[in-house]
Structures are given as structure tokens and as C-alpha cells.
Legacy VTK file of the C-alpha trace (Angstrom):
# vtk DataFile Version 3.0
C-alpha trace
ASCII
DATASET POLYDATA
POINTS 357 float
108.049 -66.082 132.503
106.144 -64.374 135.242
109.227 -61.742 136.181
109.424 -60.518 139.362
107.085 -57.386 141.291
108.092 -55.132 142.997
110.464 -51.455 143.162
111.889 -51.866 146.494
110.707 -55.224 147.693
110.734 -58.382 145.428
108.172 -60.747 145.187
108.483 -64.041 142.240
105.992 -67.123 142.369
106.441 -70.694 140.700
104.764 -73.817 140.379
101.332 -75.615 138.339
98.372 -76.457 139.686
98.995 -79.693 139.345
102.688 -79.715 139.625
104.760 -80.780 142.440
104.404 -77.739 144.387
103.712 -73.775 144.163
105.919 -71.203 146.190
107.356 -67.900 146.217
110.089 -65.824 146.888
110.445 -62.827 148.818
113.227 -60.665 148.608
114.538 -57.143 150.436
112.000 -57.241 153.078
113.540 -56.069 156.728
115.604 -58.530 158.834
114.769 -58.994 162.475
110.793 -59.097 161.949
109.720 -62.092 164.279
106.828 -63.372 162.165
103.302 -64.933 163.533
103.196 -67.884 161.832
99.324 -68.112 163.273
98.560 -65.077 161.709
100.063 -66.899 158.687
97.737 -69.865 159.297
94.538 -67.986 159.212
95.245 -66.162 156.061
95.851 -69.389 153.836
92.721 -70.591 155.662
90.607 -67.457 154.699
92.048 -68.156 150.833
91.090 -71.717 150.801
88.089 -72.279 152.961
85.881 -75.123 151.958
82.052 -74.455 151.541
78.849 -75.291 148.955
80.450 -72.429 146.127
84.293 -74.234 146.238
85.880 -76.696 144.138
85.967 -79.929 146.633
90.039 -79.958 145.627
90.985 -80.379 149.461
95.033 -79.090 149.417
96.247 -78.262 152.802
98.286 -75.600 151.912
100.956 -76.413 154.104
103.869 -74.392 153.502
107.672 -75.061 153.890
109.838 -72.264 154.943
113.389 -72.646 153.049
115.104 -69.511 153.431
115.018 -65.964 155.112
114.282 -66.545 158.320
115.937 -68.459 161.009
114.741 -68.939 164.606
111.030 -67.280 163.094
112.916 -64.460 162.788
113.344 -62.754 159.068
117.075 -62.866 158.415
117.806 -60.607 155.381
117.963 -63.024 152.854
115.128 -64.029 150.460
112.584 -65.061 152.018
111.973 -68.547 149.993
108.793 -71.074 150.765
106.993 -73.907 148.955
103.536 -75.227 149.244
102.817 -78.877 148.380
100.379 -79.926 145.894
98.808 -82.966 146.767
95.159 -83.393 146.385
95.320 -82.766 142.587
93.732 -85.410 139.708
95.107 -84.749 136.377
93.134 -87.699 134.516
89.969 -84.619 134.387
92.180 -83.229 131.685
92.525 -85.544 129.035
93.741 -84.256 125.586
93.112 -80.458 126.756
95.925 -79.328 124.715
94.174 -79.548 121.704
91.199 -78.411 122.939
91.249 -75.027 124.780
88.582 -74.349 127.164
86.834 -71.134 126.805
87.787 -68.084 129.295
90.489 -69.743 130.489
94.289 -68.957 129.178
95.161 -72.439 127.589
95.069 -71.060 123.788
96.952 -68.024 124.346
99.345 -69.866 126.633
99.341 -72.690 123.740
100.512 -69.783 121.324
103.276 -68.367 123.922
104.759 -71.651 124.416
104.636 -73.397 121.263
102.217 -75.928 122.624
104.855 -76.864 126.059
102.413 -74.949 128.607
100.976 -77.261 131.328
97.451 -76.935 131.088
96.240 -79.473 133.250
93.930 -77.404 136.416
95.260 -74.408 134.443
98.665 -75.072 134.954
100.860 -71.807 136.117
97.645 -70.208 134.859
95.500 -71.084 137.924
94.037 -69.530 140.628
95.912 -71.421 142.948
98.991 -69.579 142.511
97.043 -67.195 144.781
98.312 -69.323 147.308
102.003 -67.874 147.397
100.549 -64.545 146.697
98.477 -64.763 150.409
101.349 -65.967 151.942
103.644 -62.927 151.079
100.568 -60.659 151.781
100.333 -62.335 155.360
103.883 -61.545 155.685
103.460 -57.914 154.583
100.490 -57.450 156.920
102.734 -57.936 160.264
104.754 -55.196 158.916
102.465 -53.145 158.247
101.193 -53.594 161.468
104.554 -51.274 162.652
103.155 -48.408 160.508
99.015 -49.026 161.824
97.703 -49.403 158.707
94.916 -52.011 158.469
93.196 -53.592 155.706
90.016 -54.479 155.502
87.504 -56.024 152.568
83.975 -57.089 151.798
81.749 -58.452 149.120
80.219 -55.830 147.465
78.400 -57.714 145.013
77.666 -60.943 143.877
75.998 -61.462 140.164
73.144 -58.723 140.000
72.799 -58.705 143.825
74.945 -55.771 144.932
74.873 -54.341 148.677
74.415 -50.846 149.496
76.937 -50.799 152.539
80.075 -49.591 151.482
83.745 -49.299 154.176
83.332 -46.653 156.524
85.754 -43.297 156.159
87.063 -44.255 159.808
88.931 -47.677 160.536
86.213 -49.886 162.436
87.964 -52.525 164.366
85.037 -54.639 165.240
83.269 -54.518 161.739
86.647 -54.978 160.416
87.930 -58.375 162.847
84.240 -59.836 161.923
84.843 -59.029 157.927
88.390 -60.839 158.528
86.417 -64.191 160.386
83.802 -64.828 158.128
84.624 -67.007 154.796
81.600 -64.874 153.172
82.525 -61.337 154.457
79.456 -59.030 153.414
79.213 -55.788 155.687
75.608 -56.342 155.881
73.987 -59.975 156.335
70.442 -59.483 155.692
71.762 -59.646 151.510
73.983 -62.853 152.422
71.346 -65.520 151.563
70.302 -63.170 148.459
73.897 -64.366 147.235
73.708 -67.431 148.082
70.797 -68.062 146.191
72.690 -66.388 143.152
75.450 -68.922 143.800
73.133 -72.002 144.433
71.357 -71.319 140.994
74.387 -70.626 139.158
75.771 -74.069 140.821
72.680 -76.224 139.643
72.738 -74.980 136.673
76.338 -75.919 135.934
77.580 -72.553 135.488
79.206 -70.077 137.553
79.069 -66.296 138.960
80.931 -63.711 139.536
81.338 -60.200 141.561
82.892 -57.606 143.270
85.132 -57.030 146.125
85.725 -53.594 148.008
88.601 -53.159 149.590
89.725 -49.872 152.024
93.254 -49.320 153.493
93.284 -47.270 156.640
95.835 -45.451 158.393
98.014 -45.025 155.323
99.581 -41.292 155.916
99.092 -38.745 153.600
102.217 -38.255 150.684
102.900 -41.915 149.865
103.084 -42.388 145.899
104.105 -40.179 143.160
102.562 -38.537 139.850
102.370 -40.645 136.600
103.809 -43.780 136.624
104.311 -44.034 139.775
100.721 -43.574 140.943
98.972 -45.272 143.687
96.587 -46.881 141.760
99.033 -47.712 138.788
101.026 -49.644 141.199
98.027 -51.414 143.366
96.404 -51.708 139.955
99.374 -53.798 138.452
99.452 -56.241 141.635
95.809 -56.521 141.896
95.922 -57.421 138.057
98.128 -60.163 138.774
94.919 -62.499 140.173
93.885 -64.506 137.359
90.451 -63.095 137.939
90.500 -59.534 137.924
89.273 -57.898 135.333
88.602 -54.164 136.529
89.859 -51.809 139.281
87.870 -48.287 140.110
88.875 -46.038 142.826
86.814 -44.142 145.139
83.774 -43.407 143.255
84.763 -45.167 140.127
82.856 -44.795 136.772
79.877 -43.227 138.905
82.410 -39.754 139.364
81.980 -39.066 135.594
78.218 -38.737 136.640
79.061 -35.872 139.582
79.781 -31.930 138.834
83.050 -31.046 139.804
81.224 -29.354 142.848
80.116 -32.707 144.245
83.345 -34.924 143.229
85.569 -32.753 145.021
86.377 -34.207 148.805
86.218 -30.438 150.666
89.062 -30.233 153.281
88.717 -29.800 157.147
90.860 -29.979 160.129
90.176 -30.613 163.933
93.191 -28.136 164.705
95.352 -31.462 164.816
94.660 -33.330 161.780
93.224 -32.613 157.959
90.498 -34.631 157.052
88.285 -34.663 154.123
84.705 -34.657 153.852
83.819 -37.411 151.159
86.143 -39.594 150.021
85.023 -39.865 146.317
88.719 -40.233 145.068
89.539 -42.889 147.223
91.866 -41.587 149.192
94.208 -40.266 146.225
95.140 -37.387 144.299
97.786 -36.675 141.874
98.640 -40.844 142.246
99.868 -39.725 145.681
97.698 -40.982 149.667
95.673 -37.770 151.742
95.576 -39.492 154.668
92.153 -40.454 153.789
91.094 -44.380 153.593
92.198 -45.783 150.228
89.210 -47.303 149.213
88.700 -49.279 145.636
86.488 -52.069 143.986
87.885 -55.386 142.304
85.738 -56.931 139.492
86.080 -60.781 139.300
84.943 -62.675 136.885
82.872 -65.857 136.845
84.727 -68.935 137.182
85.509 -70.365 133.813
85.512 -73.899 134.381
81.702 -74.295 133.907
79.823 -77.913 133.532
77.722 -76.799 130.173
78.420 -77.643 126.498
80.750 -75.197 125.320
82.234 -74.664 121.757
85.736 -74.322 120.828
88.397 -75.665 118.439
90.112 -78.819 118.153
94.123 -77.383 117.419
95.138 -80.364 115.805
92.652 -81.025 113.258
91.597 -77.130 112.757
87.732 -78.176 113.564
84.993 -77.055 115.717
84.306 -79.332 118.377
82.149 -79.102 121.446
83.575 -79.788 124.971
82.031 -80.540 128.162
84.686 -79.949 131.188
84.820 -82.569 134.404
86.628 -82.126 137.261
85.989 -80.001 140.480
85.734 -76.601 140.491
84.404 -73.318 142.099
81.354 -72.137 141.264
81.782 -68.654 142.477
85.458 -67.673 143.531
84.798 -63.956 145.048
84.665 -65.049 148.643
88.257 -66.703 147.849
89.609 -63.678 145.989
88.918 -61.487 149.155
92.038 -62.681 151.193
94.164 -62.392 147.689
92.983 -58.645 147.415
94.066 -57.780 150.635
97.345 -59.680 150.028
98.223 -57.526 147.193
97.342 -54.348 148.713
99.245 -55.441 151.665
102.496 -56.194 149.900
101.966 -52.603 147.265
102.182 -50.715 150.528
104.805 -52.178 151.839
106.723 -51.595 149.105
105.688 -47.716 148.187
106.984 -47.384 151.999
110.163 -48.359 151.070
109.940 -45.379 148.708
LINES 1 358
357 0 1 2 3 4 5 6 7 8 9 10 11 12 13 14 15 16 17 18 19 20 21 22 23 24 25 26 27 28 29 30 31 32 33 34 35 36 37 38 39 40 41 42 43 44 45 46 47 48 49 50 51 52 53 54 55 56 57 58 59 60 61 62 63 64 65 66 67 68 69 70 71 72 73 74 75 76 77 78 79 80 81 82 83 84 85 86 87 88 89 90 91 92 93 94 95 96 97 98 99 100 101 102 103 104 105 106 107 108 109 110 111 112 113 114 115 116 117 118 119 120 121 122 123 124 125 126 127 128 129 130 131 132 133 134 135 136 137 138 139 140 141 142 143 144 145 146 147 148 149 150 151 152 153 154 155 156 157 158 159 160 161 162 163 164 165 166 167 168 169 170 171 172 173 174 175 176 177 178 179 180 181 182 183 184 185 186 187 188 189 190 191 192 193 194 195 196 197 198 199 200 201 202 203 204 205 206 207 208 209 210 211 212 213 214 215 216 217 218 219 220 221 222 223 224 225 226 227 228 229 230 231 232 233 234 235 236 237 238 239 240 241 242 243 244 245 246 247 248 249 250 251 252 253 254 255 256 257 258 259 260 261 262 263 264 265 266 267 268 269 270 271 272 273 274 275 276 277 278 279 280 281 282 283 284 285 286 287 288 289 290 291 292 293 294 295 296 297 298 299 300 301 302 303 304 305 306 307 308 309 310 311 312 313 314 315 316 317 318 319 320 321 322 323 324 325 326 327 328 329 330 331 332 333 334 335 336 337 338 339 340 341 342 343 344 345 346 347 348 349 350 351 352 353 354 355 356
């Protein structure tokens, strides 16, 4: 079972890839938000853009509201929806069962289930079942928008190509609304075609690529999150962990803090006589697991897509042999751009619910 996230909000997903539909449900968010379902629009869009690195799989992502709100206004109960799956072809997956594909979770899921998991486009496995998780995150962005905070995200790196812009300290609303319309949101687009190229090659070659996505959270105020357990980055950590994909999360400076003197990692204070600032942001905008009032910035590592059109070895679970498989079907040969909206989704919908605190 996948459970259900969340301390003061609740937030459950269902569905296959190539089931009859994915959805989610929502629980103990506010009543009497009126909700732009526009806003909504744009944010499955940004998930499921079409371009030269995505699988051609054309779903519409059309959702279904079925509870919580009434007259688009929220209504108190859970907030229930369902999107269609429609565009799926399940005859790519023959016998797939007994023959786990590399970097994906069908053994392990195999091994859980006693061989009942649907495995066909990665069953519950998949990176579609991002789709719900935008769709609450779109939800928890209009209420954040109450509170200021913004969230913004680029491509940091894609492969060995890795940009040196980084978020600015202060929100920027036009950088930011640009990041938010492009489907390949880099911060500076003289290294765009670089990664492209990384992409293309990857792409001919029948593999795939992966990178990394920054991500900054402005306008959070300073005291939200507690010590331990109840960190900051434990919680946005466990959400962000949740996308089939990620496979590392660093804060501020990351790693590269272990190579600073204590003298150089600390972010000095300073005040304007109104507000209390600090000078670098090398811890991301937390310490002690609890927000400054600085931008929470951190970096998402995704993985390359495992579907990959190149001989690959693995083992055949029926007969106990090695065999060699060769995958069809359609699938993305770099999914960072994709991931972007999904990180923001799940940093919207961890601050909502630390709010609630």
C-alpha cells in the first residue's frame, strides 16, 4: 500500500499506468478556497508537455472532480479526483512478469506482492502517478498564495552539463513567471542547446539521461518546522522522495559545505532596522530543521529514465536463467524537464501542511 502523507493535511494516490484511471485524495485542506481551475490547467500541462525528450504516450490528463468542492468552491470534505487513462498500449509488455527490467521496481514489487503487481508501463510504480501528485500541488499553490510564498525551479543540470546560475536570495517575479512558462526551464539559455545535445545523443543512442533540479521557496517566514524529526528537510525530503525518480536531496550548499570552514558556511546575520536577513544562504534557508526567513533553496537528483532501447541483462523468474531483454514501447528519454512541475508540487503541498503546524 502507498499509505497516506501528510501531519495535518492528507494526501493518498491510486491507480496503474495502464489501469483505468489514476487519482488522489485530498483531505483536511480549508473549506471556502474558490480554486482556479486554469491555474490547475497549466500545471498538468507543465507535467506532461510533449517535446523531442518525451515518451509520445499522448494522455490528456483530464481530471474529474468527485468530491470536496461544490460550486469551485472547497467544501471541507476530501477533496477526491480521478484522471483517465486512455492513450495507454499494454501489448509493449508481453511476459514482463517474468522478466524484470533493470532500474525499474518490477522485481522488488514481484517479491512484495507475490508475483500480483501490475507491471505493465510500471504499473502503480510509474511516473505517471506524478499526475495526482501535480494536481494536489496546484491546489496547494493557491493557498499558499494567501501566505505569499512562491515557488520557483530550474534545471540545474542535465548529464555532465551543469549551469552555473543558481535562484537568486530575493524572489524574482519575472525570472520566476518565465521559469514557470517554459517546458525546459534553465535560468540561463545560452547552456539550453548544450542539453539538448546531451538529450539528443542519449536519444539516438537508445539510452537515456538524467539531472538535477533546483528548487527555492520564497517568502516562507522564519520559525516554521521543528528539531529532529520534524525537520524541514526531513519532511520536504520524505515528499520529494515519493517521485519515482529521486534519488538525492541536498540543501543549501549540499555536499560542497563539508568543503567550507565553519567561518565561510556560516550565513552572518543583518537587519535593515525592519527585517533580519542573512548574508549567504549556504544552509538553505534552515537551521535546527526550523525556516530563517531566508529562501529555502535545495537540489533534486533524478535519475535517468530506465526504460532504455539497448540489450540489457536480467533474469527470467520462472525458469531461474539469464536472459537478455530488449524493451519496446514509448518512453522518455530524459524526464528532468517533467519532474520540475512534480518538485514544486511537493514542496507546495509540505508547506502547506507544516503551516498547519
Amino acid at each position: 500500500m502507498s499509505g497516506v502523507w501528510g501531519k495535518n493535511i492528507q494526501f493518498s494516490i491510486f491507480g496503474e499506468s495502464h489501469g483505468v484511471a489514476i487519482g488522489g485524495v485530498l483531505s483536511s485542506i480549508k473549506a471556502g478556497k474558490k480554486l482556479d481551475f486554469q491555474k490547475i490547467d497549466v500545471e498538468m500541462k507543465r507535467r506532461n508537455h510533449r517535446a523531442f525528450y518525451s515518451t509520445n504516450r499522448n494522455e490528456a490528463d483530464l481530471y474529474e472532480i468527485l468530491s470536496g468542492v461544490t460550486d469551485g468552491v472547497t467544501n471541507g470534505s476530501p477533496l477526491a479526483f480521478s484522471i483517465r487513462n486512455g492513450e495507454h498500449n499494454s501489448k509493449d509488455y508481453p511476459n514482463l512478469n517474468m522478466l524484470p527490467r533493470p532500474g525499474h521496481a518490477d522485481y522488488p514489487a514481484c517479491i512484495k506482492h507475490n508475483g500480483f503487481n501490475d507491471y505493465k508501463g510500471g504499473g502503480h510504480f510509474s511516473g505517471r502517478i506524478t499526475a495526482p501528485l501535480c494536481f494536489a500541488g496546484a491546489v496547494a499553490k493557491q493557498y499558499l498564495e494567501d501566505y505569499g510564498i512562491k515557488i520557483s525551479a530550474h534545471i540545474k543540470s542535465i548529464g555532465n552539463v551543469v549551469s552555473d546560475k543558481q535562484m537568486p536570495q530575493e524572489y524574482d517575479s519575472e525570472l520566476s513567471n518565465r521559469l514557470f512558462d517554459e517546458a525546459f526551464p534553465v535560468i540561463d539559455d545560452a547552456i539550453k542547446e548544450k542539453m539538448f545535445s546531451v538529450i539528443s545523443e542519449a536519444k539516438e543512442d537508445g539510452d537515456s539521461v538524467g539531472g538535477v533540479i533546483e528548487c527555492a521557496i520564497y517568502n516562507a517566514p522564519a520559525g516554521i518546522g521543528s528539531p529532529f524529526f520534524g525537520s524541514v528537510e526531513s519532511r520536504l525530503s520524505e515528499l520529494l522522495y515519493s517521485i519515482p525518480a529521486v534519488k538525492g536531496v541536498e540543501f543549501g550548499c549540499g555536499f560542497d559545505i563539508t568543503k567550507l570552514r565553519g567561518s565561510s558556511a556560516n550565513d552572518m546575520y543583518a537587519t535593515d532596522g525592519e527585517k533580519i536577513k542573512t548574508l549567504s544562504n549556504n544552509n538553505g534557508g534552515i537551521l535546527g530543521g526550523i525556516t530563517n526567513g531566508m529562501p529555502v533553496v535545495f537540489r533534486v537528483a533524478i535519475k535517468p529514465t530506465p526504460s532504455i532501447f539497448k540489450p540489457q541483462q536480467t533474469v527470467n523468474l520462472e525458469t531461474m536463467e539469464n536472459e537478455e531483454l530488449l524493451l519496446k514501447g514509448r518512453h522518455d528519454a530524459c524526464i528532468v524537464p517533467r519532474a520540475v512541475a512534480a518538485i514544486e508540487s511537493c514542496s507546495a503541498l509540505c508547506f502547506l501542511d507544516m503551516l498547519c503546524d
